[in-house]
VORO-971190 format. One record per atom (N, C-alpha, C): residue in one letter; y, x, z. Coordinates in steps of 0.2 Angstrom, whole numbers, plus 2048, in hexadecimal, padded with zeros to 3 digits. Atoms other than C-alpha are relative to their C-alpha. Layout:
# VORO-971190
AYXZ/...
# end
This chain:
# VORO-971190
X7FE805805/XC1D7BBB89/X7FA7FB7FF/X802802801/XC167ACB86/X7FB7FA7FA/X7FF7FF807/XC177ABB74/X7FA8037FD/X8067FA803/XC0A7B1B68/X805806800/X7FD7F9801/XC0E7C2B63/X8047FE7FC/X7FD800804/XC157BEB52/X8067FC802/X7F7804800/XC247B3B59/X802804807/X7FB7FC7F9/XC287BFB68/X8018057FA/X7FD7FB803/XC2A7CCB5A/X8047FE7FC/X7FD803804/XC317C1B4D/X8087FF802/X7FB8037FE/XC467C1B52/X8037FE7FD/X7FC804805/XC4D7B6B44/X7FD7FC7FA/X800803809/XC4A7AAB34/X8047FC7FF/X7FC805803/XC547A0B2B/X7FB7FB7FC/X801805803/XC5178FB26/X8027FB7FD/X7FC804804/XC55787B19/X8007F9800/X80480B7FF/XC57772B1D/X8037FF7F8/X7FF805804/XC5C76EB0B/X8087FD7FF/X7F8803800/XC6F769B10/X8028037FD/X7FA7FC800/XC7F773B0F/X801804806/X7FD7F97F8/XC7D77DB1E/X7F8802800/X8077FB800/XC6E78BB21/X801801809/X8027FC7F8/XC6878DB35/X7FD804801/X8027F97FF/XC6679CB3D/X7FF800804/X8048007FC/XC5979CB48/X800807804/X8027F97FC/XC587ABB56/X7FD7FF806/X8088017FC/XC477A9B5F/X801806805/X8047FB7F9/XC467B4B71/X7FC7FC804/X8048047FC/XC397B0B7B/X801804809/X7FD7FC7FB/XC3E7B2B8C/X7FB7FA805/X8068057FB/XC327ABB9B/X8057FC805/X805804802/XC3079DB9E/X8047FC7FA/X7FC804801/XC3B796B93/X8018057F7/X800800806/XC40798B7F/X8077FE7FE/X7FC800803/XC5379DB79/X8027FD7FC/X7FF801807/XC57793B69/X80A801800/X7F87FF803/XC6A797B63/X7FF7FF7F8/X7FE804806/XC6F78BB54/X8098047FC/X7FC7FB803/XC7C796B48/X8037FA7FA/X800805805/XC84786B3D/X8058077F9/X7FA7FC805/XC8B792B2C/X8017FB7FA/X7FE806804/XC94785B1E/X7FF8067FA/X8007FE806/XC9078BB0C/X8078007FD/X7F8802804/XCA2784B06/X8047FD805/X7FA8057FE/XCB177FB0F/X8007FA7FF/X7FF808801/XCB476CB11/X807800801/X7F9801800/XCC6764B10/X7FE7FC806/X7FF8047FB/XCCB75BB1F/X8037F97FE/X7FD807805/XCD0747B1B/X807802801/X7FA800800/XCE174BB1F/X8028037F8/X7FE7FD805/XCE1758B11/X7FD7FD7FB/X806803806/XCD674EB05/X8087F97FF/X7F9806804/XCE6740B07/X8058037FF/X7FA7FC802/XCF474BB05/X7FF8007F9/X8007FE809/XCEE752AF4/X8007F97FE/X802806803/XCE973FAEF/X8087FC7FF/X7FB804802/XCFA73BAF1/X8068047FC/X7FB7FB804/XD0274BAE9/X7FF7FF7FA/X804800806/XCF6748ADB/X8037F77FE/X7FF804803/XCFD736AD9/X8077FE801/X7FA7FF7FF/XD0F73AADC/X8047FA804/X7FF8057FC/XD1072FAEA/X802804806/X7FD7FB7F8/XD1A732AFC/X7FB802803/X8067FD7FD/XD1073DB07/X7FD7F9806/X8028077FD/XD07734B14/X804802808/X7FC8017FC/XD10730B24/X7FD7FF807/X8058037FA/XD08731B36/X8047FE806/X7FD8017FD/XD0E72BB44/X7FD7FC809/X8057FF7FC/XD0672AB56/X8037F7806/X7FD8067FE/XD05717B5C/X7FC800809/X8048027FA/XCFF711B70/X7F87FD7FE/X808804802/XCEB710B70/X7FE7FB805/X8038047FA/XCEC706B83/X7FB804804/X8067FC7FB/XCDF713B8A/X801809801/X7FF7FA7FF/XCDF723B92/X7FE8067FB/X8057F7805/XCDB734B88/X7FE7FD7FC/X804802805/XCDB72AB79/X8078007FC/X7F87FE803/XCE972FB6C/X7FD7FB7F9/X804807805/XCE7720B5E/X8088047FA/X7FB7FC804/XCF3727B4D/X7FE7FD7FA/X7FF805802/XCF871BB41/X8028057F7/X8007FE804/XCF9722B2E/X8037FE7F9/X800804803/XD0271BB1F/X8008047F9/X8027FD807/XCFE720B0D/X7FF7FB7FB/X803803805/XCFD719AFC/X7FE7F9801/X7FF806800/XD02708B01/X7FD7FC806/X8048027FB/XCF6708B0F/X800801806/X8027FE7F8/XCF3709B22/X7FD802802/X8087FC7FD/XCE6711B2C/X803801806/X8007FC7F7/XCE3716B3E/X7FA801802/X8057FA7FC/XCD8723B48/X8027FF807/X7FF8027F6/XCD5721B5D/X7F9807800/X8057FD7FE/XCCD731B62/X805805806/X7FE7FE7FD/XCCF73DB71/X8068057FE/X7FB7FA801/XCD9749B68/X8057FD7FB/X7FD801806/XCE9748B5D/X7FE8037F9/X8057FE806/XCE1751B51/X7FC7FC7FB/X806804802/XCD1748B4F/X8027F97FF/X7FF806801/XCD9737B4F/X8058007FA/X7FC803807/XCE673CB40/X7FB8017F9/X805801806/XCD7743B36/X7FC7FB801/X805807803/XCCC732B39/X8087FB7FD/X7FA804805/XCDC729B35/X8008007F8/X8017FE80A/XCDC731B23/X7FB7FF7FF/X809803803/XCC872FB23/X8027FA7FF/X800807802/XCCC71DB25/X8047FD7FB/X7FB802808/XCDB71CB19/X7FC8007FA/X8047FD807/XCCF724B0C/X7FC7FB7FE/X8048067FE/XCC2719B12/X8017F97FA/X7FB807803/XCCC70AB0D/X8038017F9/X7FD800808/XCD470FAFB/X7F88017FE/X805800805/XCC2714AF6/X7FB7F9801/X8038067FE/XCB9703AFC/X8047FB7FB/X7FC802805/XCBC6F8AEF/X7FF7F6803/X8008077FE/XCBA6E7AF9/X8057FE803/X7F88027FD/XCCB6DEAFC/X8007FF807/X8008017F8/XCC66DAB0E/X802807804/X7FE7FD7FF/XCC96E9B12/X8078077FE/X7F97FB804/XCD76F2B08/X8087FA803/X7FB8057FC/XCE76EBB11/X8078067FB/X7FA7FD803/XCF76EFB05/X805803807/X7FC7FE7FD/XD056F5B0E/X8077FC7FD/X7F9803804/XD156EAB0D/X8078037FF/X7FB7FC7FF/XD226F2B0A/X8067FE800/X7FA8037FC/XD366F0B13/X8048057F8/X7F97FC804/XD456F3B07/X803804802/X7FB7F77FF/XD4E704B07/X807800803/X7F97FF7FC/XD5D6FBB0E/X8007FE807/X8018027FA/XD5F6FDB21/X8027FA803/X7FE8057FB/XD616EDB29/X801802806/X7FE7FD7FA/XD606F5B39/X806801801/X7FA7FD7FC/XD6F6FEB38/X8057FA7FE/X7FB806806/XD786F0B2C/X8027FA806/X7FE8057FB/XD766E4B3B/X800803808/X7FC7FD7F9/XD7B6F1B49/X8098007FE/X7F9801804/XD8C6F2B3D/X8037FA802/X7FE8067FE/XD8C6E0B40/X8047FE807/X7FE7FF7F8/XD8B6E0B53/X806801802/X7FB7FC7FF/XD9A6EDB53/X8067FA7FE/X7FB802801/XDA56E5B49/X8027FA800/X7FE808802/XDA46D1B4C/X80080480A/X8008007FA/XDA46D7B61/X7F77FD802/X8088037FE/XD916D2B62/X7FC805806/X8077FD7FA/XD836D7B71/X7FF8097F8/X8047FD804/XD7C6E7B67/X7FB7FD800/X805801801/XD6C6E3B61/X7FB802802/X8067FD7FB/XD5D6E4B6C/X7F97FE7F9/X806801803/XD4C6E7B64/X7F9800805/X8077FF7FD/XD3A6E4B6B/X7FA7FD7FC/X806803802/XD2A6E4B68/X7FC7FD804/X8038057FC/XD206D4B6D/X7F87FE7FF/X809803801/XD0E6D5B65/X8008097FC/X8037FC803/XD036E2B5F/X7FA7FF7FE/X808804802/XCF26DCB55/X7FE8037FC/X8017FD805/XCE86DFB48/X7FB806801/X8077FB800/XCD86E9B45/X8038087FE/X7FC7FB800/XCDB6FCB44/X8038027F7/X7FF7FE807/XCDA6FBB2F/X8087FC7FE/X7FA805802/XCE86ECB30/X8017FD807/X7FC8047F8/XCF26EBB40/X8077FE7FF/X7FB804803/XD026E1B40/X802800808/X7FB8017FA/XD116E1B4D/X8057FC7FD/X7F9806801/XD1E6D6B50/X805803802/X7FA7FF7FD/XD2F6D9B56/X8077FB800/X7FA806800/XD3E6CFB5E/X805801800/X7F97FC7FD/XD4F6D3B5C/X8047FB802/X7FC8067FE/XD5C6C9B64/X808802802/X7FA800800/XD6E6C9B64/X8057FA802/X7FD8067FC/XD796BEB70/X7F97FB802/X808806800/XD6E6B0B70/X7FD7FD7FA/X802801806/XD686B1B5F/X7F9805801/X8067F8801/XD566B8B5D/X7FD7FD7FB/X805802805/XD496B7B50/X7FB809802/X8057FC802/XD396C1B4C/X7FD8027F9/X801800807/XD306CAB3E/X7F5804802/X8067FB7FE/XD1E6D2B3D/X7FE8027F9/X8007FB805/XD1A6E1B31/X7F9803801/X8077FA7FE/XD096EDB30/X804806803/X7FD7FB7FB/XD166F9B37/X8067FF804/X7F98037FC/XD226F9B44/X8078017FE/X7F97FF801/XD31701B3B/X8027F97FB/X801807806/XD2C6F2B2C/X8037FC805/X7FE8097FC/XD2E6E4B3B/X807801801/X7FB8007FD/XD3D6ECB42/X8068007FA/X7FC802805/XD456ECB31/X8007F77FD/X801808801/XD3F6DBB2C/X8047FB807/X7F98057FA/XD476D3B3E/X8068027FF/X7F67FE800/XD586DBB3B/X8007FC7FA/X7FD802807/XD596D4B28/X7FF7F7802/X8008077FC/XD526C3B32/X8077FC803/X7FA8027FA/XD616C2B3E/X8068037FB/X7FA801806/XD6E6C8B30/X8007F97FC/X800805804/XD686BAB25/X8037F9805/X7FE8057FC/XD6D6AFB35/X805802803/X7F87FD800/XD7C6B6B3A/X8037FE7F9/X7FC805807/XD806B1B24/X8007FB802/X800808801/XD7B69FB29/X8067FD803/X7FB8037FD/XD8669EB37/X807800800/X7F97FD804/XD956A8B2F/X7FE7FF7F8/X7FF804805/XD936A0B1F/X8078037FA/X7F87FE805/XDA76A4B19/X7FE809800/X7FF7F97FD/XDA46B6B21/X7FB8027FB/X8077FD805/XD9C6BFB11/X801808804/X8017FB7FF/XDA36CFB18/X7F9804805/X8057FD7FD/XD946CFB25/X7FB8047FF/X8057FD802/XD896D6B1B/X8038087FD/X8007FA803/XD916E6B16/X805805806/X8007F97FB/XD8F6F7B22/X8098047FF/X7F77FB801/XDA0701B26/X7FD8047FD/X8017FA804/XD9870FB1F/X8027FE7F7/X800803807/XD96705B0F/X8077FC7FF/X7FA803801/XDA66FDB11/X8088067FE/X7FD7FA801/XDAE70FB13/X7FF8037F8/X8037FB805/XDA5717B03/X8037FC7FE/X7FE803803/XDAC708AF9/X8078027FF/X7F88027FF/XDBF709AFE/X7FF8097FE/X7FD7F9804/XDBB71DAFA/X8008017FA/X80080480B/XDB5719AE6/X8067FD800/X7F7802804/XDC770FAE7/X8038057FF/X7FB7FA7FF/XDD171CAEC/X7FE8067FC/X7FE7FB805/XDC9729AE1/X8017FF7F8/X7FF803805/XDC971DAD3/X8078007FF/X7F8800800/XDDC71BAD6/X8048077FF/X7FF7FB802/XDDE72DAD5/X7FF8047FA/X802800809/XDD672FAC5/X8017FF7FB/X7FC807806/XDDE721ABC/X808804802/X7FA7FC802/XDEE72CAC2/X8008057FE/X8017F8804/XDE773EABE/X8037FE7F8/X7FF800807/XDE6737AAE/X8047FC7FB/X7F9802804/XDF472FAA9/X805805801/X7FC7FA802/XDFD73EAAF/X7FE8047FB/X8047F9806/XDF474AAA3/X8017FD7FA/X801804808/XDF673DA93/X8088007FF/X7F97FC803/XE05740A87/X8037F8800/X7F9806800/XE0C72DA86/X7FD7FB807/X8018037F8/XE0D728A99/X8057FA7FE/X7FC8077FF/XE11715A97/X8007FE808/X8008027F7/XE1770EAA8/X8017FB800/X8038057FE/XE0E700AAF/X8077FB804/X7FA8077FC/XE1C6EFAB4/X8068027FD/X7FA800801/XE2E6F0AB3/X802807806/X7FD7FB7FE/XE39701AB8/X8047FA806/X7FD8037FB/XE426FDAC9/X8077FD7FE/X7FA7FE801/XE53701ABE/X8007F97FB/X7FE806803/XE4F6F2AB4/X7FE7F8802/X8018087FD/XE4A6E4ABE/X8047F97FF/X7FA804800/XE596DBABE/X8007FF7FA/X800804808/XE596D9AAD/X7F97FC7FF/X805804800/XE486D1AAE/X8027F8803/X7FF8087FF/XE506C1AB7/X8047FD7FC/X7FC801805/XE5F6C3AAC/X7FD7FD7FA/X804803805/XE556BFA9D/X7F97FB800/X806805801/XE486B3AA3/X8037F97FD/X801806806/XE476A3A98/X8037FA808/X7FD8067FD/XE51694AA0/X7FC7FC806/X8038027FC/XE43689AA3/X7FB803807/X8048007FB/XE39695AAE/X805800806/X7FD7FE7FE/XE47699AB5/X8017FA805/X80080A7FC/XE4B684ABC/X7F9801804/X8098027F9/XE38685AC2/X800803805/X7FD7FB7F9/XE3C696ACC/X8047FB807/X7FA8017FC/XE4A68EAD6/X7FC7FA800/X8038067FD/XE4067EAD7/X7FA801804/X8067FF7FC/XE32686ADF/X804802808/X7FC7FC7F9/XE3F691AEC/X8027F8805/X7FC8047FD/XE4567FAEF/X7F87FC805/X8048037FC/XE33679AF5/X801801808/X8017FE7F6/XE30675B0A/X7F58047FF/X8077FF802/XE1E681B06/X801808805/X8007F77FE/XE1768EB0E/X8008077FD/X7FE7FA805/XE1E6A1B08/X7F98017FE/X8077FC804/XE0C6A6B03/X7FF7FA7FB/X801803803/XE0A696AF9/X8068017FC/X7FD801806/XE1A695AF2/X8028077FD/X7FF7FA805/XE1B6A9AED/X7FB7FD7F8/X806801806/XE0B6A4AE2/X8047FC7FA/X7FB806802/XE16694ADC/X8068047FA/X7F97FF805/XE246A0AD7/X7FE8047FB/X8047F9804/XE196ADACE/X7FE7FB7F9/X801802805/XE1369FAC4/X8067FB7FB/X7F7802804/XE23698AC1/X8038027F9/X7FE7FA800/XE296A7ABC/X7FC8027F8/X804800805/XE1A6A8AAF/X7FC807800/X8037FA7FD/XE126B7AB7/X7F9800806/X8057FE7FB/XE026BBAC2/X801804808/X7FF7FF7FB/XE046BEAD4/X7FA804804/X8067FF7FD/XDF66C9ADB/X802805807/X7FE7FD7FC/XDF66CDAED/X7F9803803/X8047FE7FB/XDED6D9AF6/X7FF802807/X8018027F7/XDE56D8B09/X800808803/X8007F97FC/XDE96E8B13/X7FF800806/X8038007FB/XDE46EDB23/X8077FF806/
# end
């Protein structure tokens, strides 16, 4: 050995550096050359950022946070885009792992930095899908279905910003969002509001069979209810004239309306116009309903 005595005998100290971790040196002396083996021991557990943003968002009773694995352009390079507490973030590292905890380091990063240049809000898309609202469209005017692409992708990794095109027939428009599902909702509410401009008369456009279904099913239980409950109540008045007394209804109408009736039957008018004609005649309200 080439060692004094005292470190060829000597097989271990701990050293204390002052930090959170203690090294544990194990000295052999082996010819010609000198072993060192480094032992890192953590005094205390640390969170990981992921875990550090969870809790932050449980503690502020806000959605969890949201990941979601974007294109980084480069091989063995997973980039993982983060959204939390209003804000955005991204992580590029060889691992998925490693790139969604720098993502939340970076998130965290950003809410604690108190300089507006770098804290990038998060815009937020309304809760109502245009997506589908302007697939419904497509369907039901016979339109192209609705193509979508995306045509840009920019923006620094704290604040990156896509675009996307939709286009139906030969209508397109664009929208750009800090995320892609934000663009792609913001382009559909784009090209519905232009589909409104063109159809103008057509209010129906704007409302999803789905939502056009639930509505027509609230009538119809409505209409059910309004019967229940006349059945069940002890003085059932009945709504118009019984069929058994109609004819007395013309029988005793007043003179004059009676001249204006026959003067209307006598018009050259079209039947939808002159039914209304004879309803007011008549001195009654004519309400018609559109069926399918």
């Amino acid at each position: 050995c080439l060692l004094p005595a005292p470190w060829c005998k000597r097989k271990a100290q701990n050293i204390n550096t002052g930090y959170d971790t203690i090294l544990n040196f194990s000295l052999f002396s082996v010819f010609p050359r000198i072993f060192l083996k480094l032992k890192m021991a953590q005094k205390t557990p640390t969170k990981t950022p992921v875990t550090i943003l969870q809790e932050k968002c449980v503690k502020e009773k806000r959605n969890v946070p949201i990941y979601q694995e974007i294109p980084s352009g480069e091989e063995k390079v997973f980039t993982i885009q983060v959204e939390a507490l209003d804000v955005v973030a991204v992580g590029s590292a060889r691992s998925k792992q490693e790139a969604k905890h720098l993502a939340a380091s970076n998130l965290l990063a950003l809410i604690e930095n108190d300089s507006e240049t770098y804290v990038v809000p998060f815009k937020k898309v309304a809760e109502t899908d245009y997506v589908g609202t302007l697939l419904d469209i497509c369907v039901s005017r016979n339109f192209p279905i609705a193509q979508f692409v995306q045509v840009d992708a920019c923006g620094p990794s704290h604040a990156p910003s896509f675009t996307f095109k939709c286009e139906v027939a030969k209508m397109q428009k664009t929208a750009t969002h800090s995320t892609k599902k934000g663009a792609k909702q913001l382009v559909a509410k784009e090209m519905i509001d232009l589909i409104q401009q063109m159809y103008p008369d057509d209010k129906k456009v704007l409302v999803r069979v789905a939502d056009a279904m639930d509505h027509e099913q609230e009538r119809t239980d409505g209409l059910f209810k309004s019967y229940r409950e006349w059945k069940n109540s002890d003085a059932k008045v009945l709504p118009g004239v019984k069929l058994a007394d109609r004819h007395n209804f013309f029988v005793n109408v007043e003179p004059q309306k009676y001249a204006n009736a026959i003067a209307v039957l006598q018009m050259n008018e079209p039947d939808e116009e002159k039914a209304f004609l004879l309803a007011k005649a008549l001195g009654f309200e004519l309400i018609v309903y559109a069926g399918d």
